[in-house]
Steps between C-alpha positions, in 0.01 A plus 500: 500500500627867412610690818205749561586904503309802570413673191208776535396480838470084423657194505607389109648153345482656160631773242259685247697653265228790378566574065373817300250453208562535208275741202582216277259159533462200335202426286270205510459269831343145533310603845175623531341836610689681763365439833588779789343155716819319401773744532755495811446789771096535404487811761599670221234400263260786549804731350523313246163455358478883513778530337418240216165583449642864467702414265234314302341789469766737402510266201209613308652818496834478278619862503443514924695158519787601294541796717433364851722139390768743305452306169491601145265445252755206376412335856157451466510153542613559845149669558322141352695357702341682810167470369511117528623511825194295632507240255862454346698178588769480756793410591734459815637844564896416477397354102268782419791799592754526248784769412878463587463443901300208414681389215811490757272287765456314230205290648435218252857369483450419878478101644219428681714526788570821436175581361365374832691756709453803300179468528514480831719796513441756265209720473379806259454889568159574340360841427165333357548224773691604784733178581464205331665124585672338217232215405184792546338531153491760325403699116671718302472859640589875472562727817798646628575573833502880401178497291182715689184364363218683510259519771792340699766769550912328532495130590724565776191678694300136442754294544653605807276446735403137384864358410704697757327237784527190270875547410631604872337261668637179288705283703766501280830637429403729188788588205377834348556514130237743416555800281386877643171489342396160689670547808348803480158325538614336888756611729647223636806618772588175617601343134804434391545725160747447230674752277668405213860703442801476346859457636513879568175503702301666212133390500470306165214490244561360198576148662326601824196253448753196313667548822210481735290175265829320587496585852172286500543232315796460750259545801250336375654220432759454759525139678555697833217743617605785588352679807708744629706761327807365581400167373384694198845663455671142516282348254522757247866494516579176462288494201824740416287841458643808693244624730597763772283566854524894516246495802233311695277471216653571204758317236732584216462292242785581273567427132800611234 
């Protein structure tokens, strides 16, 4: 049995390493109608029904979603995609997110071993849906953590409230690898947050979410759990990526 820590006020045997979205999603799905019933952390369900059925209804007006979603006109399929939100199929959330942190995670070339753990492990930042576990089902989508829908105001002002409780009071030790927008969305003080830079301390952002997809797959898949931060710090390591505790909370991850 894992040794037991205090994490958040709790007792925790587990990580969650917590990923951005991503704007880009894959099409298609072989599940069925989403179902807020049969997502993870369903005290946030009444956010997101508002928001989806919000967003359903943005869709019948193309020139009000383009601004509100920032689209073009060449996007409009991203509206469509909105406007099926009830009915589209779905997938698991790590297959239907997609862009270069994901590509790096790399989720399909996993064992079922591995496939197992990440699960377990990793979860999704959600601006439609909050937090999402790995296996929770999802369609394709379009909202940003930045977007203000209207009759809504900024999701920040919704979301706060309602994920702010959910997040801090998981018994788990939590790895923070949200962008500004999403971690915008939930405070969470006692989570350990990552920061990609390079070899001269410079924040990086061309490779910064490479970098941080890699990170997870490495977490998520690890043999050993780990469930403190110093535990963290050996794992990474060994795994031979340079990683740097600059305080309590917070690492250096650091590329070339």
């Amino acid at each position: 049995m894992l040794a037991r820590i205090r994490v958040l006020g709790q007792y925790a045997d587990r990580v969650l390493v917590l990923l951005p979205p991503s704007e880009t999603k894959a099409d298609g799905g072989s599940g069925g109608p989403l179902d807020l019933d049969a997502l993870s952390f369903g005290e946030l369900n009444p956010v997101r029904r508002k928001l989806a059925d919000a967003l359903v209804d943005l869709a019948a007006d193309l020139p009000a979603s383009r601004t509100a979603l920032g689209l073009s006109e060449h996007q409009d399929t991203e509206v469509a995609r909105n406007a099926d939100l009830w009915h589209a199929p779905t997938m698991p959330a790590l297959h239907r997110y997609t862009g270069v942190l994901y590509d790096a995670l790399d989720i399909r070339s996993l064992t079922r071993a591995e496939t197992g753990r990440a699960n377990r492990r990793l979860a999704v930042a959600s601006a439609l849906f909050g937090v999402l576990r790995a296996t929770d089902a999802i369609p394709a989508y379009r909202l940003s953590g930045n977007s203000v829908l209207p009759g809504t105001g900024p999701l920040g002002g919704l979301w706060r409230p309602a994920l702010e409780p959910v997040l801090n009071g998981l018994g788990e030790l939590v790895v923070d690898l949200r962008s500004g927008a999403y971690a915008a969305l939930a405070k969470l003080p006692h989570a350990v947050s990552v920061r990609v830079v390079t070899t001269t301390g410079a924040p990086v952002s061309h490779f910064n979410k490479a970098a941080k997809g890699r990170l997870a797959r490495m977490l998520g898949t690890a043999r050993t759990e780990p469930t403190t931060v110093t535990g963290l710090l050996r794992i990474v390591r060994n795994a031979g990526i340079a990683i740097t505790r600059t305080s309590e909370n917070t690492l250096d991850l650091t590329v070339e």
